[in-house]
C-alpha positions in Angstrom: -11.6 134.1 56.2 -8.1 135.5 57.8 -5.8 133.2 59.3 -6.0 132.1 63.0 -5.4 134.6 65.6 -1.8 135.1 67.3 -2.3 135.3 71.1 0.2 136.5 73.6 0.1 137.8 77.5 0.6 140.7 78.6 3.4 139.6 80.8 5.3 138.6 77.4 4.5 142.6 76.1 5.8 144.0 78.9 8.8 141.5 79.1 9.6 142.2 75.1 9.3 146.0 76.1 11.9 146.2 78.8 14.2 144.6 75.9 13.7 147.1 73.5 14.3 149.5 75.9 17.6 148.7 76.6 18.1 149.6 72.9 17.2 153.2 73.5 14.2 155.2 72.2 13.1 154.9 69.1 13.2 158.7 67.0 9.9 160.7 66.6 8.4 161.0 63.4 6.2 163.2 62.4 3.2 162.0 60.8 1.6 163.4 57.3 -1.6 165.5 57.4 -3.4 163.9 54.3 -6.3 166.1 52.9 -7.2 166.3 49.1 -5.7 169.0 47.1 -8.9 171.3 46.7 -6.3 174.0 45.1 -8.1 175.1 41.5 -11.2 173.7 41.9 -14.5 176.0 40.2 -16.6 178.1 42.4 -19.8 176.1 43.2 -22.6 177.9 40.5 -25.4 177.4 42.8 -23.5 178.8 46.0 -24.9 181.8 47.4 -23.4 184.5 49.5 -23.7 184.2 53.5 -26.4 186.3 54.9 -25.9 190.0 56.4 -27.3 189.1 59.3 -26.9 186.1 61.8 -29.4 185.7 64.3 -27.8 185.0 67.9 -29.6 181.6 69.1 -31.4 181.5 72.0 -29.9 180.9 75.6 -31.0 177.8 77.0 -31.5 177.5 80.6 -28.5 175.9 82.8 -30.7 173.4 84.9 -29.4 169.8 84.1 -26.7 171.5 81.4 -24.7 172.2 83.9 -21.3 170.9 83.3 -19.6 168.2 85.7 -17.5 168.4 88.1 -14.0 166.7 87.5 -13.8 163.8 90.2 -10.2 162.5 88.7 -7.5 164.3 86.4 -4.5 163.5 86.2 -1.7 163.6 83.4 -1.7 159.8 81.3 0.9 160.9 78.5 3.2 163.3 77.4 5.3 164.4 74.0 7.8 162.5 75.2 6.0 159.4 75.3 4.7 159.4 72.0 6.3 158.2 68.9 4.8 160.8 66.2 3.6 163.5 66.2 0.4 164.5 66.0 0.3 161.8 68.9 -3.4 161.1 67.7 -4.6 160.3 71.5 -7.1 158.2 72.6 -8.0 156.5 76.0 -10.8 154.6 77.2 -12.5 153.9 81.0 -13.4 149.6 81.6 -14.9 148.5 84.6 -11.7 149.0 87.0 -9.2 150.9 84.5 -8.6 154.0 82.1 -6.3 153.0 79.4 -4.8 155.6 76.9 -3.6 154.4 73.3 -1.5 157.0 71.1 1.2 156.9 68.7 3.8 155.1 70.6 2.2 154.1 74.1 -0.2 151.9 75.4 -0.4 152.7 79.3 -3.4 151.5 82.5 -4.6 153.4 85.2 -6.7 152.9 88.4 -9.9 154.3 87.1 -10.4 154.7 91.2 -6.7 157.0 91.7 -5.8 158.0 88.4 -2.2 156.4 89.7 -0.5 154.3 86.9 -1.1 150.5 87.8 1.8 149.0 85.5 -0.7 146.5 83.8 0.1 147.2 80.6 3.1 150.0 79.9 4.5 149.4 76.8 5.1 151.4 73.2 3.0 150.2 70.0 5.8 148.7 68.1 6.5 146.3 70.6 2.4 145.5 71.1 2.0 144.7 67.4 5.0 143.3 67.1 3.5 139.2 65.7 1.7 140.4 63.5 3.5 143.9 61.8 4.1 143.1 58.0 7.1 140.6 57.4 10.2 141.7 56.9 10.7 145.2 58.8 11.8 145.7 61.9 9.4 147.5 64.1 10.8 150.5 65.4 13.7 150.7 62.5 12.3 149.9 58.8 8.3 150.1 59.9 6.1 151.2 62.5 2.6 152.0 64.1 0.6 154.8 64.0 -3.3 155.9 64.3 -4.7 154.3 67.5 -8.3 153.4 67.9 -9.2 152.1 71.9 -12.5 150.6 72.7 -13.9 148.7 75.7 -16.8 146.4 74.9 -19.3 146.0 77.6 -21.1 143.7 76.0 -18.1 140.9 75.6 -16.1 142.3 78.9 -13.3 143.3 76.0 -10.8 145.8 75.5 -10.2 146.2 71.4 -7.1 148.1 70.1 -6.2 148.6 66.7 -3.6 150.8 64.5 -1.7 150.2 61.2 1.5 149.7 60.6 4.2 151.0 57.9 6.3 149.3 56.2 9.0 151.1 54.7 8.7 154.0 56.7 6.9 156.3 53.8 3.4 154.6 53.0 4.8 153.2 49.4 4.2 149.3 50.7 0.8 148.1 51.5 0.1 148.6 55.2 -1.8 146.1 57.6 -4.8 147.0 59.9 -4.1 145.2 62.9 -6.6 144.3 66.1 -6.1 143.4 69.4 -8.9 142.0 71.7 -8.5 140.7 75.3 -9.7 138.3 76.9 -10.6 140.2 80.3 -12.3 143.2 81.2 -9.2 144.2 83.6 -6.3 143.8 82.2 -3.4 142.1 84.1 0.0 140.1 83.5 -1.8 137.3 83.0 -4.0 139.0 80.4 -3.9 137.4 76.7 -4.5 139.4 73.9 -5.5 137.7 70.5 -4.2 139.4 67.4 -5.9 139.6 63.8 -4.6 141.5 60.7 -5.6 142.1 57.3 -3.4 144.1 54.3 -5.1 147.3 53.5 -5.4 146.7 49.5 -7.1 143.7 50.1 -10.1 144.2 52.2 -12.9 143.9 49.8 -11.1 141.5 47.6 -13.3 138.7 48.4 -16.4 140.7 48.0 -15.6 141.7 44.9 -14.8 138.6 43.2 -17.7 136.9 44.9 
C-alpha cells in the first residue's frame, strides 16, 4: 500500500508551466545508452556457423497487405522541444485527441486536424513536479526521463508515467511516477491523480511477506 494519490488540473500544469518558462529553458541532456558489457565473454561451444545458403522467403500476395493510406500527418515535436536526447518518443490516439509524451514535452492534438489544441502543453518536469523525489529541484538538481503514454479504453483513461533523477547522474534512488486522468479528453478542467513508488523498493513487501 503507497500513500494516497496527489491530484491536480490541468489548468494548474499549464499555469506552473508558463512560470517556469519565464525562467528560460532548461539545458539538454543527453541520456546514457545502458547495455551490459558483453566485451570478453567465451564463444558459445554449441554455436554453429550460419548456413551458405539463405533461402529468399516466399512473396506473399498484396490483397489486404496493402499498406494504408496516411489520412493525417503532421509534425507533433521537434529536437528542440525535448529535454534529452535520445528524446525516447511516444504518443497515443483517445477518442477525440493524439497526445505525444517524450523527454521533456507532454503536448494534445485534434485527432480530427492534427492542429495543436493547447489542452495540455507543458514539459515533464513541470507535470511531475508533486511527486519528483524531495529535495531537488526539477529542472536544476533532478529531472524526468523515459516516457510511457497509454489510453485505456476500458476506464476512458489516459496513463503517463516516467522516472525521475535525482542528482542528475543515477547515484540516488529514482521514483517511477504515474499519472491517470480522469477523462478520456483531456481539458483545463481535467485532474490528473499522481502515484509514485522508489525504484529499490518495489518488491520489498513481497519479499518480506
Amino acid at each position: 500500500m503507497g500513500a494516497p494519490g496527489v491530484s491536480e488540473s490541468t489548468a494548474t500544469l499549464n499555469a506552473r508551466q508558463q512560470q517556469r518558462d519565464l525562467q528560460g529553458p532548461s539545458p539538454t541532456r543527453r541520456m546514457p545508452l545502458l547495455r551490459p558489457d558483453r566485451r570478453g565473454l567465451p564463444q558459445e561451444s554449441v554455436a554453429t556457423a550460419a548456413p551458405s545458403a539463405v533461402t529468399a522467403p516466399q512473396q506473399q500476395s498484396v490483397g489486404s497487405f496493402a499498406p494504408q493510406v496516411l489520412a493525417t500527418s503532421f509534425t507533433a515535436a521537434t529536437l528542440a522541444d525535448c529535454s534529452g536526447y535520445p528524446p525516447d518518443t511516444m504518443g497515443v490516439v483517445g477518442p477525440t485527441q493524439f497526445i505525444i509524451a517524450l523527454n521533456g514535452r507532454i503536448r494534445s492534438f485534434s485527432k480530427a486536424t492534427g492542429v495543436a489544441d493547447g489542452a495540455i502543453n507543458i514539459t515533464t518536469d513541470t507535470f511531475f513536479t508533486s511527486v519528483a523525489t524531495p529535495g531537488y529541484t526539477m529542472g536544476s538538481t533532478n529531472f524526468t526521463t523515459d516516457p510511457r503514454i497509454r489510453y485505456d479504453r476500458l476506464s476512458g483513461r489516459w496513463f503517463i508515467s516516467m522516472i525521475d533523477v535525482p542528482g542528475n547522474n543515477g547515484a540516488v534512488p529514482n521514483r517511477v511516477m504515474l499519472a491517470m486522468s480522469d477523462s478520456g479528453s483531456i481539458t483545463p478542467s481535467t485532474v490528473w491523480t499522481y502515484f509514485f513508488f522508489q525504484a529499490d523498493t518495489a518488491g520489498v513487501l513481497g519479499l518480506n511477506a
